[in-house]
C-alpha positions as a printed Julia matrix, in Angstrom:
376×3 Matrix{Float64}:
   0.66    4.14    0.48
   3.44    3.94    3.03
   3.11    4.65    6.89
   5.16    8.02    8.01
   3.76    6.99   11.73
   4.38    3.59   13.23
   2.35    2.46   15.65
   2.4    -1.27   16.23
   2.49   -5.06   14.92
  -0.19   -7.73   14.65
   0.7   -10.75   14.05
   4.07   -9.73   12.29
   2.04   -7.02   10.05
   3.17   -3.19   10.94
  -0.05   -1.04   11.86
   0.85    2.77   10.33
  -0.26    5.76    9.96
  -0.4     8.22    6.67
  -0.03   11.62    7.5
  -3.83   12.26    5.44
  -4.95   10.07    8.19
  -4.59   12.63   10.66
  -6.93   14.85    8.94
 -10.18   12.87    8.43
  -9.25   11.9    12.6
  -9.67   15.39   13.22
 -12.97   15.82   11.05
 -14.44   12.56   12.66
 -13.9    13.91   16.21
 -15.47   16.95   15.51
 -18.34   15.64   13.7
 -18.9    13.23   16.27
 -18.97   15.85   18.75
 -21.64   18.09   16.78
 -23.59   15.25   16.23
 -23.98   14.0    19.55
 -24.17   17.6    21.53
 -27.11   17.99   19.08
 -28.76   15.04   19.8
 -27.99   14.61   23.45
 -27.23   18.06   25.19
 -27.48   16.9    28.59
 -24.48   14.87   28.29
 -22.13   17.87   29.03
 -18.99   18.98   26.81
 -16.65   16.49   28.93
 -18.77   13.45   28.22
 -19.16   14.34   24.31
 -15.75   14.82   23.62
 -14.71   12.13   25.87
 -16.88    9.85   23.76
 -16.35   11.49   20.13
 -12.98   10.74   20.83
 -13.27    7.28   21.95
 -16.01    6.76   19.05
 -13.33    7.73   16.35
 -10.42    5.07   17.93
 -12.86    1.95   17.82
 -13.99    3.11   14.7
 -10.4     3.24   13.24
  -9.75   -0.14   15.19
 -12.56   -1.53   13.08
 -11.08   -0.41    9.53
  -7.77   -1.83   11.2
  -9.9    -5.09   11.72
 -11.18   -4.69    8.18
  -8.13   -4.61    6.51
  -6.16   -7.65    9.03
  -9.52   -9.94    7.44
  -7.72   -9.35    3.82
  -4.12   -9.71    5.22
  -5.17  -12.86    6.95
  -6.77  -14.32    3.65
  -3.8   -13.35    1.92
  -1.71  -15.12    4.47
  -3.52  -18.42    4.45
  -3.43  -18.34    0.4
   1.06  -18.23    0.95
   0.72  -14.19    0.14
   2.9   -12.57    2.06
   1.29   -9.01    4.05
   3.52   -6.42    4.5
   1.75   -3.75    6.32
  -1.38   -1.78    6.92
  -1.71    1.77    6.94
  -4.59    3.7     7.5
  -5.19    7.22    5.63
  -7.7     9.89    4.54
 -10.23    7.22    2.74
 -10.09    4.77    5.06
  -7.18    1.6     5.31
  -4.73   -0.37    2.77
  -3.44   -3.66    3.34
   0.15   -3.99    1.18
  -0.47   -7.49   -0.08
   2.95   -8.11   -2.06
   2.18  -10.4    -4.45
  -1.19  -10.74   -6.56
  -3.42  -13.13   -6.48
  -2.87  -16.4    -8.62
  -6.13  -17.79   -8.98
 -10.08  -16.1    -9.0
 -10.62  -18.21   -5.87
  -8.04  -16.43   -3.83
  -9.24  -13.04   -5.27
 -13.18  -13.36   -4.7
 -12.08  -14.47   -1.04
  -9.41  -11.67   -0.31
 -12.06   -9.34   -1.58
 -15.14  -10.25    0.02
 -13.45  -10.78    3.46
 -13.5    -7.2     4.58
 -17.56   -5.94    3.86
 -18.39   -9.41    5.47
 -16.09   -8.16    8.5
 -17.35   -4.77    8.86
 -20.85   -6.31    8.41
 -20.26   -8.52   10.96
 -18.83   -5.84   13.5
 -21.55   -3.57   12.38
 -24.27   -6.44   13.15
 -22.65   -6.92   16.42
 -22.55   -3.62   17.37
 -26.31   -2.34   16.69
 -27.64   -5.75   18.61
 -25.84   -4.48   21.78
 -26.77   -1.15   21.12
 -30.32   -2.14   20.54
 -30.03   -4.21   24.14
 -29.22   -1.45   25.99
 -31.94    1.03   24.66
 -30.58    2.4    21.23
 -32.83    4.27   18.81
 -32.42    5.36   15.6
 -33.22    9.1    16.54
 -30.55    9.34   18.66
 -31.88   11.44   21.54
 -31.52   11.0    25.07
 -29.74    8.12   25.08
 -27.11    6.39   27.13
 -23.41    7.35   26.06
 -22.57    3.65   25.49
 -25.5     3.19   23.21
 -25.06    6.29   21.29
 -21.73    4.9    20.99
 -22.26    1.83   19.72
 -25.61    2.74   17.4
 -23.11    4.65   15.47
 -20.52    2.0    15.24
 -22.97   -0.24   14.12
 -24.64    2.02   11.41
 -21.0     3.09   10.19
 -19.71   -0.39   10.35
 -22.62   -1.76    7.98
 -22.85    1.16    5.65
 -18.53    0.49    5.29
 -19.1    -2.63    3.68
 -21.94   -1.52    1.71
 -19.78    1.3     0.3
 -16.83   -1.68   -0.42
 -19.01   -3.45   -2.33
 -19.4    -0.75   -5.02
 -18.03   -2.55   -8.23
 -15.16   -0.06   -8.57
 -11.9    -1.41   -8.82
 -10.01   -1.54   -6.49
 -12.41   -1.53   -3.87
 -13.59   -4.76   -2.29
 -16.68   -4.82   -4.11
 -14.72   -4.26   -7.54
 -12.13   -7.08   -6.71
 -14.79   -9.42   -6.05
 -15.93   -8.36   -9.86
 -12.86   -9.31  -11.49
 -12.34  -12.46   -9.51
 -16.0   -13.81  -10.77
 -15.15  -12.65  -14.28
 -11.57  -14.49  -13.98
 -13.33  -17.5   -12.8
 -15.84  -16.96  -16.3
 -13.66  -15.81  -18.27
 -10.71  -17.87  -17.14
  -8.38  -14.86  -18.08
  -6.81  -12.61  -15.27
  -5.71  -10.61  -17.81
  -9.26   -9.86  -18.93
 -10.89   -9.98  -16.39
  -8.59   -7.1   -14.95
  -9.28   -5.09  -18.04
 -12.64   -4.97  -17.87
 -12.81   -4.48  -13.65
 -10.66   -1.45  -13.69
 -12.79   -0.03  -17.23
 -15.48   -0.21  -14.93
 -14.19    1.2   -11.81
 -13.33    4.29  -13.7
 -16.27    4.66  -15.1
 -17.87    4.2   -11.23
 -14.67    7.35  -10.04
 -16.24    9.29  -12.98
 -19.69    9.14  -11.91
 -18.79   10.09   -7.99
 -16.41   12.93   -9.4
 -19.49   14.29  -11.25
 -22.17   13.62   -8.8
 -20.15   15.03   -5.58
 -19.68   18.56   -8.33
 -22.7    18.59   -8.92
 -24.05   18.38   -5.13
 -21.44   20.81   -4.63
 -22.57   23.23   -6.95
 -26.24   22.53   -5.27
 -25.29   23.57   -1.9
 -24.11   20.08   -0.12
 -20.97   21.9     0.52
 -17.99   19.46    1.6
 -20.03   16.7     1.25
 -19.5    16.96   -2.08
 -15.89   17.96   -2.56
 -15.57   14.84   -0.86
 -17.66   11.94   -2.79
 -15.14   14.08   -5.62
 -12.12   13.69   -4.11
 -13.07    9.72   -3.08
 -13.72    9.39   -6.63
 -10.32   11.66   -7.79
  -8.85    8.79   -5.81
 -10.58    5.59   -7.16
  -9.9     6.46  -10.9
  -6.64    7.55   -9.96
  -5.91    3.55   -8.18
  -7.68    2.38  -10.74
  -5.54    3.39  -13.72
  -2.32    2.61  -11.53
  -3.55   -1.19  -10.75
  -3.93   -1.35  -14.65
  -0.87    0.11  -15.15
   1.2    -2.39  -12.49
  -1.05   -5.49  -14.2
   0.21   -4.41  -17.64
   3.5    -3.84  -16.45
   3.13   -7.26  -15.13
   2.18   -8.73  -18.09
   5.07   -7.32  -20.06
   7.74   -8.77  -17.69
   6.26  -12.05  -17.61
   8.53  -15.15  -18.01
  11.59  -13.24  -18.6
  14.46  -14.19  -15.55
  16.97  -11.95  -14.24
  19.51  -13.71  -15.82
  18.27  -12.13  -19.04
  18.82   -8.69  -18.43
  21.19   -8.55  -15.85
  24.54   -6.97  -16.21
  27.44   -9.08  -16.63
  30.24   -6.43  -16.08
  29.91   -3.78  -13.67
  32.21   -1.12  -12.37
  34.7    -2.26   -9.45
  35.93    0.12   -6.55
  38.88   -0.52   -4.74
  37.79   -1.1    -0.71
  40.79    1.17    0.45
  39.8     3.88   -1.35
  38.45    7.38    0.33
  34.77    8.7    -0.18
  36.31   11.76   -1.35
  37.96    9.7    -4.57
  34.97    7.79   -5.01
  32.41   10.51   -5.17
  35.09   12.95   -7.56
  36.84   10.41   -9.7
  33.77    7.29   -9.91
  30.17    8.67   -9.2
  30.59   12.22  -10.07
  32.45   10.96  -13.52
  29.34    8.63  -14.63
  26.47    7.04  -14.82
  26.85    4.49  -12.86
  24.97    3.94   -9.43
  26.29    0.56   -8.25
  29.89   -0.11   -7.73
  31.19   -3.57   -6.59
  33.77   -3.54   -3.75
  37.06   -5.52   -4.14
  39.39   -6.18   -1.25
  42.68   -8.33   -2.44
  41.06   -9.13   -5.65
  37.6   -10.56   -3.89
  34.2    -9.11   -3.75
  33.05   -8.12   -0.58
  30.25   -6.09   -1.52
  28.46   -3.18   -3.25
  28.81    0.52   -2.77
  26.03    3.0    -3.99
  25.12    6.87   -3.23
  23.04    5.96   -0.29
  25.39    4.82    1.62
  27.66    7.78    0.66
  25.03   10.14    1.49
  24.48    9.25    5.39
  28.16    9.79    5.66
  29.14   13.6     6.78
  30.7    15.58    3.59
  33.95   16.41    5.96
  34.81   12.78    6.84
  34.58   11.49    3.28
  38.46   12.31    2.92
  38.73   10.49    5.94
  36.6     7.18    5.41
  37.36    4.39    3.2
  34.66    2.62    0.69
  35.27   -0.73    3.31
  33.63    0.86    5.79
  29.94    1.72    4.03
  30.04   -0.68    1.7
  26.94   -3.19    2.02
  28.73   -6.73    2.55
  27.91   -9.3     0.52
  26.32  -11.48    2.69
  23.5    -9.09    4.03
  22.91   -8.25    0.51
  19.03   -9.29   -0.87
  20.45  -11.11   -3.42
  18.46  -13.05   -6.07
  19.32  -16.01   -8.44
  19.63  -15.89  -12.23
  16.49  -17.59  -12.84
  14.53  -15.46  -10.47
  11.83  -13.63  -12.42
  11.91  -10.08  -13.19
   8.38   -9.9   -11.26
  10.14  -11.04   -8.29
  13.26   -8.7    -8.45
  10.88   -5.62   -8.63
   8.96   -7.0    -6.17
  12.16   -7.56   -3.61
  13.46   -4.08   -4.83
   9.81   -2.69   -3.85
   9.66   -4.26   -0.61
  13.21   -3.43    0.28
  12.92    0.04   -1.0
  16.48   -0.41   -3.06
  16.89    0.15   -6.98
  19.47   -2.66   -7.89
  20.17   -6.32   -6.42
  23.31   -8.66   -6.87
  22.55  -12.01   -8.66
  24.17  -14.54   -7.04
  24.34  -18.06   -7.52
  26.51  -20.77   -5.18
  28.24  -17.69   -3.32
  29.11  -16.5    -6.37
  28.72  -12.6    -8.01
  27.06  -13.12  -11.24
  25.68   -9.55  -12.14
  24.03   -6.87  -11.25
  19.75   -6.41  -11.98
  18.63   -2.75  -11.22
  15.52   -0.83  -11.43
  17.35    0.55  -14.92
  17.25   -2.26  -16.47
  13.8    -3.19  -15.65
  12.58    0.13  -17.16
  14.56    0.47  -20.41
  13.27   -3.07  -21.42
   9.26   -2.17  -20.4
   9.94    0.94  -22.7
  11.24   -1.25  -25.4
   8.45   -3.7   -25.2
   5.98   -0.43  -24.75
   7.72    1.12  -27.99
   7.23   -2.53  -29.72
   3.75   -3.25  -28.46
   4.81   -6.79  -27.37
């Protein structure tokens, strides 16, 4: 789930926006609006817009909050937070690395409902203070306000706690059936059997209240559970995939010979006589018989089709030294991890300043399908 909007960073984590997001912002506003012109009339269009708006941001700044309670467990158990992006169901927290231990897990899991708990709590006590009812009518903006906060708030992190991996609730599951079981690999198995089976029952349920005249309401509880089996059965898929490429280093799949390009030569050459000639992706740059760097179609791409005749491979190639390189014994988890992060498909393996091979995304893959093929 990657941010196409950019908004900010918090404590070195980049705040984003999916496009979905924009969507469910709208729908919030308006419902907002509905709801409170119903219950309060009085207030005037300017005031209910004015606050349906306002209502939506804080309630997005809470999810925001939500999600920075995970990152900030993460962080404080060495996992390193890349980003948070908010979308159509809510917020995502890209934690790069998983979880070594059930502790870490139940605590990264839990921290979010007991956040939005918390906020919600906080919320309906002021609310309450300043004259707050549950009906709803005739009511002070700023209590209105903050009644709904607080009822939206707490009713977030009961919804989180729903044992469906990978919700909150659901990670909290497999991190007490780790800590039973003592088996991550288990214990993910049977969290993610179970969240699917939780998708199912919201796919059929929000159908069948669809069919009985709930209208959205229910396309929706079908397309949050479209989207739980849907993370669920990827999270499986990226723990098995996991599995499979565990204890194997770079060093054992790497490539040991790779294609060189001269640095003086054109684009034009390159492209006609190297890429468009075969299947290689990665070329390594010489200049007097020393690497300098790799060369791959991205970096040809950004460059104008007119000026390749004109530009030599020197001048886009990706030097060396600004290069995420990794070591031969770095694990393959790692590499794909790096690539991931990086958004690259191949990585130089260096070792003392030294060009040992070449590890790719390529690689990576055609030894997962062998082990797939093999069932090892």
């Amino acid at each position: 789930m990657k941010a196409q909007i950019k908004l900010f960073k918090i404590f070195g984590i980049q705040i984003g926006l999916h496009y979905s997001w924009l969507l469910i912002a709208v729908l919030v506003v308006f419902s907002l609006a509905g709801q409170f012109a119903f219950t309060n009339p009085e207030w005037g269009s300017t005031v209910i817009w004015g606050l349906a708006i306002l209502t939506a941001l804080l309630f997005f700044a809470a999810i925001v909050v939500h999600e920075l309670s995970h990152a900030a467990v993460a962080k404080t158990r060495g996992l390193p937070v890349r980003s948070i992006t908010l979308f159509a169901l809510g917020g995502v927290a890209q934690i790069e690395k998983e979880a070594s231990d059930a502790k870490t897990e139940f605590w990264m899991g839990i921290a979010g409902p007991i956040t939005s708990a918390v906020i919600g709590i906080i919320c309906l006590g002021i609310a309450a203070g300043i004259g707050w009812t549950p009906s709803g009518s005739h009511q002070a903006p700023l209590a209105a306000m903050l009644g709904w906060l607080g009822v939206i708030n707490i009713l977030l992190a009961v919804f989180n706690m729903i044992p469906g991996f990978p919700l909150d609730g659901g990670r909290v599951l497999r991190a007490v059936i780790w800590w039973i079981t003592g088996s991550a690999a288990r214990a993910t198995r049977i969290a993610t059997a179970i969240g699917q089976v939780i998708a199912f029952a919201f796919i059929i349920i929000g159908l069948f209240r669809f069919f009985n005249g709930a209208g959205f309401a229910g396309l929706w509880l079908t397309f949050i559970g479209w989207f739980l089996l849907d993370a669920a059965r990827s999270t499986y898929a990226q723990f098995e995939t996991i599995e499979r490429l565990r204890g194997i280093r770079v060093r054992d799949i790497m490539a040991g010979d790779w294609p060189v390009i001269d640095a003086k030569t054109n684009l034009q050459t390159f492209v006609d006589d190297h890429l468009l000639k075969s299947a290689k992706r990665c070329f390594v740059v010489e200049e007097d018989g020393h690497v300098v760097g790799i060369v791959t179609p991205h970096e040809v791409k950004d460059v104008d089709r007119e000026k390749w005749s004109q530009i030599t491979v020197a001048e886009v190639t990706l030097p060396l030294e600004k290069l995420h390189a990794v070591k031969p014994a770095t694990t393959l988890t790692e590499a794909l991890e790096t690539m991931g992060r990086e958004d690259i498909n191949q990585l130089p393996v260096m070792s003392s300043g030294h060009l040992d091979g070449i590890i790719s995304r390529s690689h990576i893959l055609r030894l997962l399908q062998t082990r797939a093929e093999l069932q090892v």
